[in-house]
TIMAR-128213 format. One record per atom (N, C-alpha, C): residue in one letter; atom name; x, y, z. Coordinates in pm, 1 decimal. Atoms other than C-alpha are relative to their C-alpha. Example, Ala and Ser with C-alpha at 12.3 -4.5 7.8 and 13.67 -1.06 7.14 Angstrom:
(site a,N,(89.0,-119.0,0.0));
(site a,CA,(1230.0,-450.0,780.0));
(site a,C,(90.0,120.0,0.0));
(site s,N,(-82.0,-119.0,-6.0));
(site s,CA,(1367.0,-106.0,714.0));
(site s,C,(-77.0,109.0,73.0));
//
This chain:
(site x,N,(40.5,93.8,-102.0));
(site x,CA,(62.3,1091.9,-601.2));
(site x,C,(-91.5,-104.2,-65.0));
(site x,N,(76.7,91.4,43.4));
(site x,CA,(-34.4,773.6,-793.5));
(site x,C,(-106.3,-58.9,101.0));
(site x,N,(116.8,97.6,-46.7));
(site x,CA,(-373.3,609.4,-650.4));
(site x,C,(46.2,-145.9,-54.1));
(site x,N,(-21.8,125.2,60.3));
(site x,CA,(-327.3,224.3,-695.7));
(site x,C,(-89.7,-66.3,35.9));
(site x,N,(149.6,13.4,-47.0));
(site x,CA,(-636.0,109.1,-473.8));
(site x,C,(-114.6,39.7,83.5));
(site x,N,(126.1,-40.9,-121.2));
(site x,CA,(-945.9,180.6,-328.7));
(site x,C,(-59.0,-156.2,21.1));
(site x,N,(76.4,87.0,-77.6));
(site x,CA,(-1080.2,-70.2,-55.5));
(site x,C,(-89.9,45.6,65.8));
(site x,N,(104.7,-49.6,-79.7));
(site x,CA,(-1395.3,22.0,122.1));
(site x,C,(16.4,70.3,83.0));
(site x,N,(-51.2,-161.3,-65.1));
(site x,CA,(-1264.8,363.8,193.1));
(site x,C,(116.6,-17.1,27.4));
(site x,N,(-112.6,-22.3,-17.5));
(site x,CA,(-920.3,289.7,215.3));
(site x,C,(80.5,22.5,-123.5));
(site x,N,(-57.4,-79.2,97.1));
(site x,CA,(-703.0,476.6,-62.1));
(site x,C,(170.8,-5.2,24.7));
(site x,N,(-159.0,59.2,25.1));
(site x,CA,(-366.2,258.2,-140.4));
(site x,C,(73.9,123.9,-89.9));
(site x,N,(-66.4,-78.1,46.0));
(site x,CA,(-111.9,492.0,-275.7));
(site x,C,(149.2,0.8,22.3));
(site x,N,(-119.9,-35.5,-25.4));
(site x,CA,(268.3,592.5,-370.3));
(site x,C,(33.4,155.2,20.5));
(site x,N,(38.5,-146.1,22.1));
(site x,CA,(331.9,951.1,-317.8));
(site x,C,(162.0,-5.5,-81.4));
(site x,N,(-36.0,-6.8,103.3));
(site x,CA,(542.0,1057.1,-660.9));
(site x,C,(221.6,36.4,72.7));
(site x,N,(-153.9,11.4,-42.6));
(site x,CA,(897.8,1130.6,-437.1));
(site x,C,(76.0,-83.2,61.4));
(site x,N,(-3.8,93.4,-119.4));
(site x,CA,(901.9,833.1,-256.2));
(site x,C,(119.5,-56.6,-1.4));
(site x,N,(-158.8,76.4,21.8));
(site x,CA,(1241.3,620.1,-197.5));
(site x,C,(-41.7,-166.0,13.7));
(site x,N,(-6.3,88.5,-34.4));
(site x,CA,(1324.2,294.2,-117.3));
(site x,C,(6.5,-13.2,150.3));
(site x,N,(82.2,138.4,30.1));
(site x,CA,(1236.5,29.6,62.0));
(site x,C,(-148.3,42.6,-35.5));
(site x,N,(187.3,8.9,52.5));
(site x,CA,(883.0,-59.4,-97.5));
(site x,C,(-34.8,34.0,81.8));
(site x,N,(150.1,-25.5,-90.4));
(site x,CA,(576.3,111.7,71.4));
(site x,C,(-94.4,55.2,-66.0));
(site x,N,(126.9,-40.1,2.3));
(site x,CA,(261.9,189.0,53.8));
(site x,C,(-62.9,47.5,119.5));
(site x,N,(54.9,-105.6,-54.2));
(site x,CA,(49.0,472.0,189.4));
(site x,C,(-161.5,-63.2,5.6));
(site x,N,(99.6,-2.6,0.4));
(site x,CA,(-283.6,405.8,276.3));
(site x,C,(-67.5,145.1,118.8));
(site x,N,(30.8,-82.1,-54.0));
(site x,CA,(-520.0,673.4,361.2));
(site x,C,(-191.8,-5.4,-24.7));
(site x,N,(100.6,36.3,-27.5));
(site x,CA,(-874.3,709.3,486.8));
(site x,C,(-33.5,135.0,46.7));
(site x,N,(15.2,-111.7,-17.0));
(site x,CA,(-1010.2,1057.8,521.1));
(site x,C,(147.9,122.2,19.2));
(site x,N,(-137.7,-8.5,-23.2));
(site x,CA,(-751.8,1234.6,735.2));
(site x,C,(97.3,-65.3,96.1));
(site x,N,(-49.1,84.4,-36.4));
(site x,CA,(-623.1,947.0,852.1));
(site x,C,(113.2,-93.4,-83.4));
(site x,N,(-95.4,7.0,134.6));
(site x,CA,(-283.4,849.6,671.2));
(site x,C,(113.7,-159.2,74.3));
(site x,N,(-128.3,131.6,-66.0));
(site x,CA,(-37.5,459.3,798.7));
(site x,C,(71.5,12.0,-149.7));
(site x,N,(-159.1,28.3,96.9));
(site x,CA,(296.1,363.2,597.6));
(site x,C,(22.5,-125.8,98.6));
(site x,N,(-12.7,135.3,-10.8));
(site x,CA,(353.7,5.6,537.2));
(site x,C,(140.7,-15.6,-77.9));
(site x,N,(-148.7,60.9,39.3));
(site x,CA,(738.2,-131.4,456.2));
(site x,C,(-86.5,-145.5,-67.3));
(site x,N,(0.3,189.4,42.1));
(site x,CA,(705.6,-455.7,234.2));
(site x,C,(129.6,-21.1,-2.7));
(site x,N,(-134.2,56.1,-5.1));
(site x,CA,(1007.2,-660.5,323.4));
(site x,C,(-16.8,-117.6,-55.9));
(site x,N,(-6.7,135.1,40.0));
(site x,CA,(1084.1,-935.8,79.0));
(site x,C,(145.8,-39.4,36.0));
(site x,N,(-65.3,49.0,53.5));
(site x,CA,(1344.1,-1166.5,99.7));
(site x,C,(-26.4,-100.0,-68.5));
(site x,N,(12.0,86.1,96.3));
(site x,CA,(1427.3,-1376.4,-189.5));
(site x,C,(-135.7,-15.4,-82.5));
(site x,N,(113.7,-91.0,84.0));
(site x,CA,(1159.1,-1216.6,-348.7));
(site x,C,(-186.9,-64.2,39.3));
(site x,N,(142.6,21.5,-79.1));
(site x,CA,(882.0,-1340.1,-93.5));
(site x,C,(-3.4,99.8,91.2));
(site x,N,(36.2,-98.2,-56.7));
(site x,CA,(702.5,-1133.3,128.5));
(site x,C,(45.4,-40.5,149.5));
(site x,N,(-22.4,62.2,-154.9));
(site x,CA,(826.3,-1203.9,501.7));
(site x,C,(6.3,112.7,114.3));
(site x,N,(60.3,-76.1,-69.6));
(site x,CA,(695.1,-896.3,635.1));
(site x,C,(6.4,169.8,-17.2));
(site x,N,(80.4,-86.1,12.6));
(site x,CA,(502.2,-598.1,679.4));
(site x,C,(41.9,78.9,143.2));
(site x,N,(-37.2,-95.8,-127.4));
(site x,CA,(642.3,-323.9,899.0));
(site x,C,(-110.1,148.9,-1.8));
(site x,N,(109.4,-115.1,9.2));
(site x,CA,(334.5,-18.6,975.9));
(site x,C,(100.5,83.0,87.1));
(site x,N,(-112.7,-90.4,11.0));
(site x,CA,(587.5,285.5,1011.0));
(site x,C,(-85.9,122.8,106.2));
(site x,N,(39.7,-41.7,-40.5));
(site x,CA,(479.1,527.6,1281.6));
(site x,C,(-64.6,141.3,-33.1));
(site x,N,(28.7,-124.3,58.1));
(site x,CA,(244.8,827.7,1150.5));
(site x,C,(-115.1,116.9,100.7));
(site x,N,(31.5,-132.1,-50.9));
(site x,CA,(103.0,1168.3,1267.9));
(site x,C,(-146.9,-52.2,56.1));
(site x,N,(138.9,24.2,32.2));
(site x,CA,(-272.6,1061.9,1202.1));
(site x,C,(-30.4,-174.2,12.3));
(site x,N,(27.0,102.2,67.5));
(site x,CA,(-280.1,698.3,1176.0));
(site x,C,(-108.6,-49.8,-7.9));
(site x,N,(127.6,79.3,-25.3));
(site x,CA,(-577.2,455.9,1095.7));
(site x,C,(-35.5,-71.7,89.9));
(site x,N,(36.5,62.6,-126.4));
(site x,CA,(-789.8,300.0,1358.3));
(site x,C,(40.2,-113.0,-38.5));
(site x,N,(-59.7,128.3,-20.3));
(site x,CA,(-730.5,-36.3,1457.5));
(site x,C,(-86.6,-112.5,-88.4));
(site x,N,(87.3,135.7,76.1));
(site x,CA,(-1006.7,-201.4,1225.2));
(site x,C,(26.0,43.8,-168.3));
(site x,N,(-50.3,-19.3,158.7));
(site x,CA,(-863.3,5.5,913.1));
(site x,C,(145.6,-92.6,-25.9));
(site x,N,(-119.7,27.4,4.3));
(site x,CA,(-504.4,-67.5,994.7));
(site x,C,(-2.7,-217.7,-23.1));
(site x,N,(35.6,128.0,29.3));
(site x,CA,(-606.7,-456.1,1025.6));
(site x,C,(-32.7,-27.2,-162.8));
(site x,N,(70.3,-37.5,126.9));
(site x,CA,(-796.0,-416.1,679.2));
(site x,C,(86.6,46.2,-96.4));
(site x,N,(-79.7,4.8,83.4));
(site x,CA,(-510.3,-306.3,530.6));
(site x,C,(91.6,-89.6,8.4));
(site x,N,(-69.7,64.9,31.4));
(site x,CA,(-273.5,-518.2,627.1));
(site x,C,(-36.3,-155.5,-40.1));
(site x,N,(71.5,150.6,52.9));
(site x,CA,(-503.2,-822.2,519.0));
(site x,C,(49.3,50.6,-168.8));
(site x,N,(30.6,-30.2,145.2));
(site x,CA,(-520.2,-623.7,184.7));
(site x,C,(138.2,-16.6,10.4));
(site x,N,(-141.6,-10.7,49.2));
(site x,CA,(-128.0,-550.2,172.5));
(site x,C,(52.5,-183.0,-15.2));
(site x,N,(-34.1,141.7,-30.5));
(site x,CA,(-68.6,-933.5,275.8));
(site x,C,(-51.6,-89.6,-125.4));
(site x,N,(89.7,128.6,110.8));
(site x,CA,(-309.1,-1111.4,-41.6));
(site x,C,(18.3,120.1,-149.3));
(site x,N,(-18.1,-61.4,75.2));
(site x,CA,(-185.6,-797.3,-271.3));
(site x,C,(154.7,37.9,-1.8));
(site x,N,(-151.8,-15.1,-32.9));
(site x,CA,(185.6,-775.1,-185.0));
(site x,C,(113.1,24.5,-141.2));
(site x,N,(-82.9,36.0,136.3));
(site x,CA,(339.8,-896.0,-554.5));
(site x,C,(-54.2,120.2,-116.5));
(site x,N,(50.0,-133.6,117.1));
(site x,CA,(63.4,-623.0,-754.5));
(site x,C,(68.3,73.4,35.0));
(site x,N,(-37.6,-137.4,-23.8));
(site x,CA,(167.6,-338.5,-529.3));
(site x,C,(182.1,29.9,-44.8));
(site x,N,(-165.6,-33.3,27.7));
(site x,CA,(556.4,-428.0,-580.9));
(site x,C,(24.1,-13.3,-162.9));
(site x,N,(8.0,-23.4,148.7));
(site x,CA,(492.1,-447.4,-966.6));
(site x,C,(-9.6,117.4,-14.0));
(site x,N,(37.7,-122.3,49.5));
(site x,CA,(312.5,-135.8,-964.0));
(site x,C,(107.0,103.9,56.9));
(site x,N,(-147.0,-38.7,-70.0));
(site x,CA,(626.3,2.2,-733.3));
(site x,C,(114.5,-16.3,-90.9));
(site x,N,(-97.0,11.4,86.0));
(site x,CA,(860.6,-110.0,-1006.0));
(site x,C,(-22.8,96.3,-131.8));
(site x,N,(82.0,-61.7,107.2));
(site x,CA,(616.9,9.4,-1282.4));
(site x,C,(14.9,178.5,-8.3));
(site x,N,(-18.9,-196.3,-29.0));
(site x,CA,(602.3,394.0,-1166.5));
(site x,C,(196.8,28.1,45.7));
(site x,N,(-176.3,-82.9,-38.3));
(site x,CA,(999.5,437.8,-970.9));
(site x,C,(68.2,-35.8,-110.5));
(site x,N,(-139.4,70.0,53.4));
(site x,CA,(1183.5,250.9,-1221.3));
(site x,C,(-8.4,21.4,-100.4));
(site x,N,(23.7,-46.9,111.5));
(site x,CA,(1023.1,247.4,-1530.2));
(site x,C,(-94.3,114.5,-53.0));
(site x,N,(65.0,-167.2,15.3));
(site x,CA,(824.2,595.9,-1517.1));
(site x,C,(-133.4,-40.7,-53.3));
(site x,N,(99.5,29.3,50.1));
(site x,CA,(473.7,469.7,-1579.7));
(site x,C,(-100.8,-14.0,85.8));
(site x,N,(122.1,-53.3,-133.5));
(site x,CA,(142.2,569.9,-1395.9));
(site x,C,(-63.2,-164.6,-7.1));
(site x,N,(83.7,88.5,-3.3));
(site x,CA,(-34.0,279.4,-1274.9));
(site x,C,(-111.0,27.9,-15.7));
(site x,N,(118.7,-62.0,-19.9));
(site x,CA,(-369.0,277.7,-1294.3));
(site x,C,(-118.9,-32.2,141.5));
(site x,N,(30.6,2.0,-114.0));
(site x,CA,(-590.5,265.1,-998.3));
(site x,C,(-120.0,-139.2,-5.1));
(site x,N,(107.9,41.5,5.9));
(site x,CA,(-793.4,-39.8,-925.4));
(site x,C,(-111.7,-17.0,107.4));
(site x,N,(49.5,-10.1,-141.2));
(site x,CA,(-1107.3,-31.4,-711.8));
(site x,C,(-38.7,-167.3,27.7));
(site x,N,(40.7,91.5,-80.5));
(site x,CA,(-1177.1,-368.6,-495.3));
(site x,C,(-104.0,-20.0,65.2));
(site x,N,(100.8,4.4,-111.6));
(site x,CA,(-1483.5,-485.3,-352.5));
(site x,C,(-54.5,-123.2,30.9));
(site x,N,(-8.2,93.4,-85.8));
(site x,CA,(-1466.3,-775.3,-229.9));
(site x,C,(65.0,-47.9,87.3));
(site x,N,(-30.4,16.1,-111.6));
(site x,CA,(-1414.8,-853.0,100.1));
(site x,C,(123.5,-90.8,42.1));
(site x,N,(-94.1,114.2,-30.7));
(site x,CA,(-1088.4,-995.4,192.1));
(site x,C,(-11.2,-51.2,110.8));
(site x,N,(72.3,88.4,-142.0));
(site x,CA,(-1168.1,-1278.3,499.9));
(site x,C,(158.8,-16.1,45.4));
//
């Protein structure tokens, strides 16, 4: 279960069996959302939050999708980086405030 970021308690992640389409896991204690990145033509034209057991409140879930939205192109690198070509990303932490 690669880590890829920490945001002010939110803990971006792929978990190591994952499929296609692109997502990302964010998780916040035990609080766990799933985000779809949908590109076409290799832009981002949206962000589908996938219905989960636990999900994050409404000021995490915001908070991430600011982060997923101004980080979209790293996370689908680091998505290529680990499924495709077998290589751990490494995790970076963030702390500055995305507006």
């Amino acid at each position: 279960m690669p880590k890829i970021y920490e945001y002010f308690g939110l803990i971006f992640l792929f978990y190591s069996n994952d499929h296609l389409p692109i997502h990302v896991h964010v998780k916040s204690d035990d609080c766990e959302s799933k985000y779809i990145l949908e590109f076409q033509d290799g832009k981002l034209v949206d962000i589908i939050q996938l219905k989960t057991k636990s999900p994050l409140n409404e000021r995490q879930n915001r908070d991430s999708l600011k982060f997923i939205n101004k980080y979209h192109k790293q996370i689908s690198v680091k998505w290529h980086a680990f499924f495709v070509l077998h290589k751990s990303p490494k995790c970076r932490k963030i702390t500055t405030k995305i507006k």
